[in-house]
N, C-alpha and C positions, 0 to 999 in steps of 0.2 A: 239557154241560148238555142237550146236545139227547138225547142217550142217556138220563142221566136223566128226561128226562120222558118217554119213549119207553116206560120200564122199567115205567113208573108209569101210564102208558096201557093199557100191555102187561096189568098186571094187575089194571086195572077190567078189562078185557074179559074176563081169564080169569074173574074172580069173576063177572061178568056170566053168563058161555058156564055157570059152573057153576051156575047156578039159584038162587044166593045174590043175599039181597036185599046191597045198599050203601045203607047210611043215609048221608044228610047229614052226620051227625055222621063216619060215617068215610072219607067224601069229604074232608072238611075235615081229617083228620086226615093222609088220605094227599097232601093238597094241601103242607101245611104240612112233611111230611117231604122233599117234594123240594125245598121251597123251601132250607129245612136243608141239603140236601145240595147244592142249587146252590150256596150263599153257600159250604158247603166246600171244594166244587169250584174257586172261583174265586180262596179265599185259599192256596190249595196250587197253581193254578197260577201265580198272582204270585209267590209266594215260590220256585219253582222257574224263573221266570224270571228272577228276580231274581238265583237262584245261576249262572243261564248266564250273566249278563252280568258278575256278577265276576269267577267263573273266566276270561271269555275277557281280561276288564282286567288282571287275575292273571300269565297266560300273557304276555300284552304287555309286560306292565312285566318279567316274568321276563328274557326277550328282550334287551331293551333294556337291563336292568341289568348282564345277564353281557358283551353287546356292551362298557362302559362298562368292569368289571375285567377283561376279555381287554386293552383296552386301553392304558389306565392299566401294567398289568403288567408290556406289551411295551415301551412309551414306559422307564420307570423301569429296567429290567431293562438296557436298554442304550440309553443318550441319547444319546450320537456317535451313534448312525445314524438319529439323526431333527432331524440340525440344531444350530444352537448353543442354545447357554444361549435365548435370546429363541424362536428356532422352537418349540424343545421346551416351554418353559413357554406359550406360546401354542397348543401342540398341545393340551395337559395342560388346559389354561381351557375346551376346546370338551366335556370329559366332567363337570367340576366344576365347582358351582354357585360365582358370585361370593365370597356371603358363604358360603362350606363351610368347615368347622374341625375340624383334626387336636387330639387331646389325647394326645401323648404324654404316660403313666403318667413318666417320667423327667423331663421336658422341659417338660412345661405344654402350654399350648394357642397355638396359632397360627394362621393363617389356611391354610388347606390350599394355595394355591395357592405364597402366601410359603415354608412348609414343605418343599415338594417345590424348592422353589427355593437352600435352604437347602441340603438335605441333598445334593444333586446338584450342586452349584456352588460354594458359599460353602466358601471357604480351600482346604487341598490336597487336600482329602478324594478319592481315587481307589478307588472299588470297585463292587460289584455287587452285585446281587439276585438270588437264585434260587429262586423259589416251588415249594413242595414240593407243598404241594395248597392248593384255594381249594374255597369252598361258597358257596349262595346257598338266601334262604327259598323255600318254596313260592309265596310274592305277590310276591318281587321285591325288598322292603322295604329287605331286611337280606344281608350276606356278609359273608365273609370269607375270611383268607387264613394261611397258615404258611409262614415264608420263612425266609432266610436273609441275611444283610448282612455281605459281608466283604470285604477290600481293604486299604487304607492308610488309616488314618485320618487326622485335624486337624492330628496330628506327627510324619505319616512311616509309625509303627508297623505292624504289619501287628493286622489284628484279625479278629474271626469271630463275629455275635451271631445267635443266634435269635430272631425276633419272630413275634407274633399282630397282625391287625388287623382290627378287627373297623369293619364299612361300612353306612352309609347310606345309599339312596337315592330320588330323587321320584319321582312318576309318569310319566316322561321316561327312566327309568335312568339320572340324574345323582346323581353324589354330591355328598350336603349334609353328610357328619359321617365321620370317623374315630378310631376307639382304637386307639392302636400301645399293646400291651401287652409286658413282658419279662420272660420268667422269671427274673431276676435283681435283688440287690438295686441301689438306683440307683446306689451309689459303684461298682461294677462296670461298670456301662453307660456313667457319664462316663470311668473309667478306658479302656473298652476302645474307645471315640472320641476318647479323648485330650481331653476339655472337655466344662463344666460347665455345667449350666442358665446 
């Protein structure tokens, strides 16, 4: 602002130094144009403050979201080495919101914590995860992932599923929401875990 009116000082005195009169009328005119460009000046640099501070929220929650699926990943990928049934699902609660909710496309909706409890403990199910690639949004918001799940399933069988899952998270890089998606139809997906919703 102060440049602006600097500019505008600048060039009363040039029109002055040039022998030109300056009326009133366009003293006032040229009063009124800086005032216009101050109010511009100040609504452009709020709004570009305003985008420095969400980029930098942005970056933060980036941060902390991929912290949150790096770990999650590692935990699920192989739970013997982080403890029993109880350690690990109490490791898994410290990245995942209370009330957070998986919907498997197959399976329905559950509570994520219950879910990961499920899948990883409940009956004889023996196998593993292998994540091929994972992504996350430019703000943090949203990720996901492309894995693999294969082992022994419910009855023994040996099985091999491809899944997507697509993730939630708050402003914390906690997950509140998951979609396990399968490129297959669902009597496939119960067959090849050996059981049914």
């Amino acid at each position: 602002m102060r440049l602006l009116a600097g500019l505008v000082s600048l060039s009363l005195v040039v029109v002055a130094c040039s022998g030109q009169e300056v009326s009133m009328e366009g003293f006032r005119e040229l009063k009124e144009e800086l005032a216009q460009a101050e109010s511009e000046l100040v609504d452009v640099t709020a709004e570009r403050d305003a985008l420095l501070a969400q980029q930098e929220l942005d970056s933060a929650r980036v941060a902390k979201s991929q912290i949150t699926a790096d770990a999650i990943g590692q935990i699920v990928s192989d739970p013997a080495s982080f403890g029993t049934e109880e350690q690990v699902v109490e490791l898994l609660s410290h990245y995942i919101t209370p009330d957070a909710i998986t919907h498997d496309l197959a399976y329905g909706k559950v509570g994520t914590i219950q879910g990961w409890r499920n899948t990883l403990f409940a009956g004889d199910i023996d196998a593993v995860t292998f994540e091929w690639h994972n992504w996350m949004s430019d703000d943090g918001s949203q990720g996901g992932s492309l894995w693999t799940w294969q082992g022994a399933n419910f009855v023994g069988e040996p099985f091999e599923l491809i899944g997507v899952a697509l993730t939630t998270y708050n402003d914390d890089g906690l997950e509140t929401s998951e979609t396990v998606i399968w490129p297959y139809p669902d009597e496939y997906v119960y067959e090849q875990f050996g059981v049914g919703p």
